[in-house]
C-alpha positions as CSV (number, residue, x, y, z in Angstrom):
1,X,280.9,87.2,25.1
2,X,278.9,87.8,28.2
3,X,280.2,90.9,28.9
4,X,279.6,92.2,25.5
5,X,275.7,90.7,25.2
6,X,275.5,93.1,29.1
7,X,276.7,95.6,27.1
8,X,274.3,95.6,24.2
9,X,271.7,95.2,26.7
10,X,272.4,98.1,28.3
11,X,272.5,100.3,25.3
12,X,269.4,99.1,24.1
13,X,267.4,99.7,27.4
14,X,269.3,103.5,27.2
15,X,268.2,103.9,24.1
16,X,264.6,102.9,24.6
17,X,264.9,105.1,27.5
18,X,265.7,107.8,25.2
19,X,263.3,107.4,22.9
20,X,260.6,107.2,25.6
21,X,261.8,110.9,26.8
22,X,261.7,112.3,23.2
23,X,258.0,111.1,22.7
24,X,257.1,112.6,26.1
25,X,258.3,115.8,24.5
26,X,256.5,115.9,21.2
27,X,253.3,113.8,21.8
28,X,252.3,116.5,24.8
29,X,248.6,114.2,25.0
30,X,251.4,111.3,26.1
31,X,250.9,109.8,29.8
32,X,247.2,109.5,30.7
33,X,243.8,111.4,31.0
34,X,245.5,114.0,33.5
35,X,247.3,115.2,30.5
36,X,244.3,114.7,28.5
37,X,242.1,117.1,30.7
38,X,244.6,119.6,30.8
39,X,245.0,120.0,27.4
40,X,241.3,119.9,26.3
41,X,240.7,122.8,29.1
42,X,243.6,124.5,27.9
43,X,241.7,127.8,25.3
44,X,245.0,128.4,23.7
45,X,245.0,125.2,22.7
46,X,241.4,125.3,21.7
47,X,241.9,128.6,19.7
48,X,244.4,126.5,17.9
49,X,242.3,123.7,16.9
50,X,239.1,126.3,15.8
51,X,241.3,127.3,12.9
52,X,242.5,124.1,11.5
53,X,238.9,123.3,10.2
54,X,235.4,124.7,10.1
55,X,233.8,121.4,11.8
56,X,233.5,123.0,15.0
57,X,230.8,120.3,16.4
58,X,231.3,116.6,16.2
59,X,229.0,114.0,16.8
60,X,230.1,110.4,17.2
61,X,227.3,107.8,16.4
62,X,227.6,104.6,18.8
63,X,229.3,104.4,22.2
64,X,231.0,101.6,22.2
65,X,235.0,101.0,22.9
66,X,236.0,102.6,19.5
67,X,233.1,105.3,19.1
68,X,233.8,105.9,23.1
69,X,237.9,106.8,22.2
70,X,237.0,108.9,18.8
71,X,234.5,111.1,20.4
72,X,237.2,112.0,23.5
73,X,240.0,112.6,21.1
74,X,237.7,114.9,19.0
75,X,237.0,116.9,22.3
76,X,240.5,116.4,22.8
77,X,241.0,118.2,19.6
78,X,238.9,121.3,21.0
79,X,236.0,120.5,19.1
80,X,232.2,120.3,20.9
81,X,231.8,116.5,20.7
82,X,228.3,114.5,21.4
83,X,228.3,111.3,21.9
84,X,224.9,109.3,20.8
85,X,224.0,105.9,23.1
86,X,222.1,103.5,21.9
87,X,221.9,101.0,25.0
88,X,219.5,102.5,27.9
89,X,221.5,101.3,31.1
90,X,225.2,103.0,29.1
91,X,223.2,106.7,28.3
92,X,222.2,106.3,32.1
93,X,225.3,105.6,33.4
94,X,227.0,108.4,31.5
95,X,224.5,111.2,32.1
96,X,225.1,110.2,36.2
97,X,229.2,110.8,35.9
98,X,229.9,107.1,35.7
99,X,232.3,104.8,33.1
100,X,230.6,103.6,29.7
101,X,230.7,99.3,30.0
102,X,232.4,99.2,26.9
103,X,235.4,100.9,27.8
104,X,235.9,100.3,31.6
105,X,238.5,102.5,33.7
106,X,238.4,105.6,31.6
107,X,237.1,108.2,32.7
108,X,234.9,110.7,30.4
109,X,234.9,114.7,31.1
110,X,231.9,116.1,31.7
111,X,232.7,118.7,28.5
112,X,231.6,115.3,26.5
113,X,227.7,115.8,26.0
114,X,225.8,112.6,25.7
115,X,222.7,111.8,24.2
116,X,220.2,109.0,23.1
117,X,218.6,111.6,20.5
118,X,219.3,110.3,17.2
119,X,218.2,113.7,15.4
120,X,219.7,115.7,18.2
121,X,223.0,114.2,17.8
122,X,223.0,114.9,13.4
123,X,222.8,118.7,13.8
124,X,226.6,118.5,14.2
125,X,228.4,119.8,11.5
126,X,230.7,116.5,10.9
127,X,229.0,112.9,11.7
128,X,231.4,109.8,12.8
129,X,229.7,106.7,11.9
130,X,231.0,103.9,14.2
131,X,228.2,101.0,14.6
132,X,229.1,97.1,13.7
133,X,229.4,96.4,10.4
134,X,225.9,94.0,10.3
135,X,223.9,96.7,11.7
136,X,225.3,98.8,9.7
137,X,222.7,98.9,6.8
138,X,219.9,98.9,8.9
139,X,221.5,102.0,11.3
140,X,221.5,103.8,7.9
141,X,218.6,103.6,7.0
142,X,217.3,105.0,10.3
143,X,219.9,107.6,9.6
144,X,218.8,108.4,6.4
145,X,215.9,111.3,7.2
146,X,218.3,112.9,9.9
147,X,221.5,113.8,7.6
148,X,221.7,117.1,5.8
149,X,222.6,116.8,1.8
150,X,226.8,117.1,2.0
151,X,226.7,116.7,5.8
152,X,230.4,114.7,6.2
153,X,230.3,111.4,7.4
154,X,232.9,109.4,8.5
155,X,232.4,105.4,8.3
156,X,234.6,104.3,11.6
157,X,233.6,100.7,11.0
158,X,235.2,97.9,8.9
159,X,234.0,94.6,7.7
160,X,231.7,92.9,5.4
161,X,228.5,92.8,5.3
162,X,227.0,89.0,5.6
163,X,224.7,88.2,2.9
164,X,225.7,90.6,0.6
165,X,229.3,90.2,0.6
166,X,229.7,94.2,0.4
167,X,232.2,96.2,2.0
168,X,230.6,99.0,5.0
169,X,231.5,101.2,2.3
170,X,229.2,100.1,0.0
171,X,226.8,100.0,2.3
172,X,226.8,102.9,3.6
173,X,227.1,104.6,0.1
174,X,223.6,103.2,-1.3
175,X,221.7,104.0,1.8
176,X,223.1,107.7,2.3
177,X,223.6,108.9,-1.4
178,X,223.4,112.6,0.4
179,X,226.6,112.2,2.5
180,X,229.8,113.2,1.7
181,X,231.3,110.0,3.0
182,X,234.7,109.5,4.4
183,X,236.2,106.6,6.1
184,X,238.2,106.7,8.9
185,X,240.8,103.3,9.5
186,X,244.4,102.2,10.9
187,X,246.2,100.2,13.4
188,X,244.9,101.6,16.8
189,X,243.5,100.7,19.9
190,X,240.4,102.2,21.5
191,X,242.1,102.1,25.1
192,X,245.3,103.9,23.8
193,X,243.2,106.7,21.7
194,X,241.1,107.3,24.6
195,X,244.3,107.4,27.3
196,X,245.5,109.8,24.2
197,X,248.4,108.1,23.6
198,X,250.2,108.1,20.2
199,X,248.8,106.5,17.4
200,X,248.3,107.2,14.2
201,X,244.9,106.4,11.3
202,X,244.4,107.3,8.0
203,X,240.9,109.5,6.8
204,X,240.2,108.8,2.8
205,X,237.4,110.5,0.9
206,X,237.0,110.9,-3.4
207,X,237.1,114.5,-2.6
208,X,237.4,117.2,0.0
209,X,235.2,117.5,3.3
């Protein structure tokens, strides 16, 4: 009985093994920010990206953890990402070549432009909305006079509001009538999508972006 439980064992652990080489073959962003740099400084792979979609500029609203990861896997995508910062001492911190607080140890390429101008940042061609869900109707509101009519935006958030009972959705919905809105959700990490390893989410919209 022993000998067959070492057995099993062993064929498990080779077929993990296995598996582990067959996602460092098809998931090429797999194994760190090396990777990571390489591949968003690679043109052919930016050439690539430029023709899947006409959103060549991408701004990701709030630097936290979660915004932090989105806005490095859209440059990772080759797209020109900004990043807005809402706290002071984290915009400082990132202009000067240093980690954002929120997501300690990861490192962000200087091809990430930062910036604590709100109207700066919406002259992107695609918007990713990731503020807290109780902020979130109040950031929309300040929002509001900066977003084109049909700009896409993509709600990154998820919760209910307190109060109001009403999902970030709806929120977001009566305060930006103008927006094409999308949301963006699924089971992910921000430490993972920033170190770009696999993961997967789902985008939903009522039509096309």
């Amino acid at each position: 009985g022993d000998r067959n439980k070492g057995g099993e064992t062993k064929r498990k652990s080779a077929h993990r093994q296995t598996s582990h080489n067959k996602m460092e073959k098809f998931w090429p962003i797999c194994g760190g920010q090396d990777r990571f740099r390489a591949r968003i400084s690679n043109p052919r792979f930016r050439l690539m990206s430029q023709d899947l979609t006409s959103f060549s500029h991408i701004a990701v609203l709030g630097a936290g953890a979660w915004g932090t990861a989105l806005a490095l896997a859209a440059l990772g995508a080759g797209r020109k990402t900004t990043l807005w910062v809402r706290e002071d001492d984290v915009l400082a911190s990132l202009k000067t070549g240093n980690e954002n607080r929120f997501l300690p140890g990861v490192k962000l390429p200087k091809e990430l432009a930062v910036t604590g101008d709100l109207a700066e940042a919406c002259k992107a061609d695609a918007l990713l909305l990731v503020v807290p869900a109780q902020v979130m109707h109040a950031f929309a509101d300040h929002l509001r006079p900066h977003l084109a009519p049909g700009q896409p935006l993509v709600i990154c958030a998820k919760g209910i509001e307190q109060g109001s009972g009403k999902l970030v959705t709806e929120v977001v919905a009566e305060s930006l009538p103008q927006a094409a809105l999308a949301i963006l959700s699924g089971p992910s990490f921000a430490r993972d999508v920033a170190r770009g390893l696999p993961t997967a989410v789902t985008l939903a919209a009522k039509g096309e972006l």
